[in-house]
Wavefront OBJ file of the C-alpha trace (Angstrom):
o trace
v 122.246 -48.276 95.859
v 123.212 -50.976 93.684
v 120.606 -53.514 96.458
v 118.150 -51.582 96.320
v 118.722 -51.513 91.899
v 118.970 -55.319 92.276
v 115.508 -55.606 94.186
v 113.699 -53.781 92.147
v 114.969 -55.310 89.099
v 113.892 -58.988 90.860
v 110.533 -56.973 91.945
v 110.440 -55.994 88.229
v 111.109 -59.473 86.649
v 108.548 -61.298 89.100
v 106.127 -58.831 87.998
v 106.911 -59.356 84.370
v 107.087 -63.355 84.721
v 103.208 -62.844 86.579
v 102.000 -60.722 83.351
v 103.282 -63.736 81.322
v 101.285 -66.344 83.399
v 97.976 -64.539 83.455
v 98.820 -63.706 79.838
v 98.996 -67.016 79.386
v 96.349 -68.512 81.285
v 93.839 -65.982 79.548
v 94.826 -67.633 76.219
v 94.300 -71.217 77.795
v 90.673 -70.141 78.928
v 90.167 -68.601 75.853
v 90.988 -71.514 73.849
v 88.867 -74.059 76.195
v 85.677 -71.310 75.573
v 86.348 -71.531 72.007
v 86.903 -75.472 72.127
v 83.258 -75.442 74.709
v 81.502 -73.508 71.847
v 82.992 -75.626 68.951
v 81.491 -78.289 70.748
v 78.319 -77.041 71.563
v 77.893 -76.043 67.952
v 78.028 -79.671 66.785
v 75.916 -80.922 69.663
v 73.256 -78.291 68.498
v 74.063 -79.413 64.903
v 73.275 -83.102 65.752
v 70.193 -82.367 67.774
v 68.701 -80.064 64.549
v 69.397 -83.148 62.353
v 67.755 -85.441 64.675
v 64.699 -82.832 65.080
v 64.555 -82.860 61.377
v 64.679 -86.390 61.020
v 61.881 -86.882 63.133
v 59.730 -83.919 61.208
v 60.800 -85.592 57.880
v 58.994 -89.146 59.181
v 56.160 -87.261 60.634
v 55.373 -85.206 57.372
v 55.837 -88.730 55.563
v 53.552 -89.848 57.674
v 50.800 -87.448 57.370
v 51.405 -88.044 53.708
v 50.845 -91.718 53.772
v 47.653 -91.434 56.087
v 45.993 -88.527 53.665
v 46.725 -91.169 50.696
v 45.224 -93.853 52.754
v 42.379 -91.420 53.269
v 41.807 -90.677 49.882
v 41.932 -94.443 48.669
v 39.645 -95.470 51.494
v 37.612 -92.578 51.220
v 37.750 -91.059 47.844
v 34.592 -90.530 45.932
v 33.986 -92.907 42.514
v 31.338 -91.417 41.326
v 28.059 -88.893 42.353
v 24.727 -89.629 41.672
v 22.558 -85.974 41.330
v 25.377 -84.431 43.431
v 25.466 -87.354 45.583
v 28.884 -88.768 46.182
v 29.349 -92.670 46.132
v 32.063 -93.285 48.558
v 34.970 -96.015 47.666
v 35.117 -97.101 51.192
v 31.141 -98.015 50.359
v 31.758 -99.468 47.281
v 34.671 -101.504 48.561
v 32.581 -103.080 51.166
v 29.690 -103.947 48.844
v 31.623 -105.453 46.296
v 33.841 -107.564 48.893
v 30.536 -108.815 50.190
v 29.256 -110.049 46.700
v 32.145 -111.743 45.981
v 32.653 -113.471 49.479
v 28.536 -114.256 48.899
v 29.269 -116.017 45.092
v 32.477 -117.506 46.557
v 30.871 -119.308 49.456
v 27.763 -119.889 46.929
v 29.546 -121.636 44.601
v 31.548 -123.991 47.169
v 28.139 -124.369 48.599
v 26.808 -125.890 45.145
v 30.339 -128.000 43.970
v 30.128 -129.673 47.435
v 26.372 -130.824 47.435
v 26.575 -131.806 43.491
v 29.935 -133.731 44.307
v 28.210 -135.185 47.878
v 25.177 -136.240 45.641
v 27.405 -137.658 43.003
v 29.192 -139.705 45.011
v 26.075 -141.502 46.702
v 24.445 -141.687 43.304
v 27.419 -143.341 42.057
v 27.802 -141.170 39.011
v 31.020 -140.496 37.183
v 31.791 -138.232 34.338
v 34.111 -139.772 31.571
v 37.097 -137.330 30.580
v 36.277 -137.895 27.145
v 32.944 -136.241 27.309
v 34.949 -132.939 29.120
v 37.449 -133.050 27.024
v 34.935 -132.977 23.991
v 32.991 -129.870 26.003
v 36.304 -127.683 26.323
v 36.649 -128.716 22.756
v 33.038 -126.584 21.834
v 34.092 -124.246 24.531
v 38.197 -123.716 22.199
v 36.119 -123.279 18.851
v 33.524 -120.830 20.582
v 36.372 -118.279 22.117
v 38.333 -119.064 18.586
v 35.075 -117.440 16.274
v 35.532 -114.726 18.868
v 39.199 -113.981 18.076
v 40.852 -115.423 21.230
v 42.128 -118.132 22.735
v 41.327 -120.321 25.597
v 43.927 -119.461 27.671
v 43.192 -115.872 27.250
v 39.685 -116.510 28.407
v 40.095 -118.399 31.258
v 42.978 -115.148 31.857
v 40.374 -112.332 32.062
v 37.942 -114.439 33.740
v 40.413 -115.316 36.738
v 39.729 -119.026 35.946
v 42.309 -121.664 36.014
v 41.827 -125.050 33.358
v 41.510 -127.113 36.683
v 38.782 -125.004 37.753
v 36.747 -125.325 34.250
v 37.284 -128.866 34.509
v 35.429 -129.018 37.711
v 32.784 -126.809 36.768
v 32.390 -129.107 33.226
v 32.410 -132.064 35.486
v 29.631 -130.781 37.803
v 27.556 -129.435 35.520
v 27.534 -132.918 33.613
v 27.226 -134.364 37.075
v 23.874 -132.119 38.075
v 22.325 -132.771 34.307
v 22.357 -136.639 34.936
v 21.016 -136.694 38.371
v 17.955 -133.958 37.122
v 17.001 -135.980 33.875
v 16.048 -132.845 32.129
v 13.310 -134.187 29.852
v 14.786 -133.060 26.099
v 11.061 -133.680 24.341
v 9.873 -130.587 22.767
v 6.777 -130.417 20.474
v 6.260 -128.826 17.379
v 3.458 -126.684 18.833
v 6.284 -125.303 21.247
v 8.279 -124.922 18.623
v 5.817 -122.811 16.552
v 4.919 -121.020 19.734
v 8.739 -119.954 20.604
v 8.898 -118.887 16.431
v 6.028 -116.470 17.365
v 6.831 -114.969 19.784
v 10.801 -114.720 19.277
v 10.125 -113.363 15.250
v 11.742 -110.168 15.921
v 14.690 -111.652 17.354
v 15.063 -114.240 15.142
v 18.620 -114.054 12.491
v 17.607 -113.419 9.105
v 18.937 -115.132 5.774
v 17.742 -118.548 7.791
v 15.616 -120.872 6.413
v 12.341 -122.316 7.561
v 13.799 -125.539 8.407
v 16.737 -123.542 9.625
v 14.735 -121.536 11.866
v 12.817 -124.686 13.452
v 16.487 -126.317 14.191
v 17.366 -123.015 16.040
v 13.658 -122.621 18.419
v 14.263 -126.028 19.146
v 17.629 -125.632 20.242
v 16.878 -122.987 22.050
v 14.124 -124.534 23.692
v 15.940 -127.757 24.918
v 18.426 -125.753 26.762
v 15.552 -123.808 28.567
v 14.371 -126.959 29.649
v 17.491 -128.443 31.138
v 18.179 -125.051 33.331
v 14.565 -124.802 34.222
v 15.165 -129.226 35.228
v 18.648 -128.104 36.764
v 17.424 -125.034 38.679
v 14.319 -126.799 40.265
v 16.345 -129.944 41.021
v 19.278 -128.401 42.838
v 16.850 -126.185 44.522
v 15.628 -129.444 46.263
v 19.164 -130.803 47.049
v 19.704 -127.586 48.984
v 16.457 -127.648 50.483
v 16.812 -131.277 51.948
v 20.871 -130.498 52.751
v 21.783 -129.408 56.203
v 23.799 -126.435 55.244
v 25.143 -124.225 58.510
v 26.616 -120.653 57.982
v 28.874 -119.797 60.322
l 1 2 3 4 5 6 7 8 9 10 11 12 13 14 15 16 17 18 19 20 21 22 23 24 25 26 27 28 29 30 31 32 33 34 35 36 37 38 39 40 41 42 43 44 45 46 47 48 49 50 51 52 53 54 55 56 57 58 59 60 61 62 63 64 65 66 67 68 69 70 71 72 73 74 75 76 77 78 79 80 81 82 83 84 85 86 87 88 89 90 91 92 93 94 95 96 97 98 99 100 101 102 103 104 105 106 107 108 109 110 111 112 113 114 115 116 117 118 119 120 121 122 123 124 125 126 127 128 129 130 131 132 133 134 135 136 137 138 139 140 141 142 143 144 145 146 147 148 149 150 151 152 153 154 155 156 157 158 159 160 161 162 163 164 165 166 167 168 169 170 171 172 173 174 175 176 177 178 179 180 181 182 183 184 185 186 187 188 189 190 191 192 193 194 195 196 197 198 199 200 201 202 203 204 205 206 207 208 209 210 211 212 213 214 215 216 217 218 219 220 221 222 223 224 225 226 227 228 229 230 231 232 233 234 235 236 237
């Protein structure tokens, strides 16, 4: 009796101690499911801030490339309904420029070219006294030199150049400076309505003539540079 209580209390404890272990092993795999899920949550996590990321730089995108869009292709004005676009106007207006640019490198290096062959040279005294005229002129407007060359995008080396050339081209064309009273009277006539009042007669004739001698010298200027070009061997490339 008391074997047979013995083996069933062993049979009894192994049975407990085998409840214990799966008890315990259930707990285990629970905890390594939980720990598996954790862990998938973050990787999920990381993956959704990555995804986001990469929607974030995409919408940036898009936003840059409509802005580009609407600088490039924006309308600036309508003409009758008509839209003018900027991408248009862009073009045109980098074309002018790079046309004047190249123009006016065009016309400093054939007045220099012809300069130097000709042997003429332009005292600094005689630009200094132009950008003189030029200081007093901006001055009676109510600014300064600097401030003009400022707005027009023109450095002082650059004006001195242009003084010098334009010296430069009025010696080589010899602009004949001889006007005659009839011209003078003639210029009166037909200019009357545009003519400042409060002036006197004498006044008047100083101004026509004035007037008229600078006419001359661009109509001498124009036709003689239009020859230099004409005999130059000028290639566009």
């Amino acid at each position: 009796m008391k074997k047979t209580t013995k083996k069933i209390n062993k049979e009894v404890a192994k049975e407990v101690i085998n409840v214990k272990k799966k008890a315990l092993k259930k707990k285990v795999v629970k905890k390594e499911m939980v720990g598996e899920m954790v862990i998938g949550k973050k990787v999920t996590v990381k993956k959704l801030s990555k995804v986001a990321k990469i929607h974030l730089i995409g919408f940036l995108v898009l936003l840059a490339f409509i802005a580009g869009c609407f600088v490039k292709f924006g309308v600036v004005a309508t003409v009758n309904g008509k839209p003018i676009y900027r991408h248009s106007y862009i073009a045109q207006l980098q074309k002018q420029d790079k046309q004047a640019v190249l123009g006016q490198m065009v016309q400093d290096a054939l007045i220099e070219g012809e300069a130097k062959n000709k042997g003429v040279i332009i005292d600094q005294k005689d630009i200094d006294a132009s950008i003189s005229i030029i200081e007093e002129q901006v001055k009676a407007q109510g600014t300064t030199l600097e401030e003009a060359m400022k707005s027009q995008g023109v450095t002082k080396e650059e004006l001195v150049k242009q003084i010098r050339n334009q010296k430069i081209a009025e010696a080589l064309a010899s602009p004949s400076a001889e006007i005659t009273q009839e011209q003078i009277n003639a210029f009166l006539k037909e200019n009357g309505a545009y003519l400042p009042t409060g002036k006197t007669k004498d006044e008047l004739q100083t101004l026509a003539k004035e007037q008229l001698v600078t006419q001359a010298k661009n109509t001498a200027l124009s036709t003689w540079y239009s020859n230099l070009k004409e005999s130059a061997k000028i290639i566009y490339k």
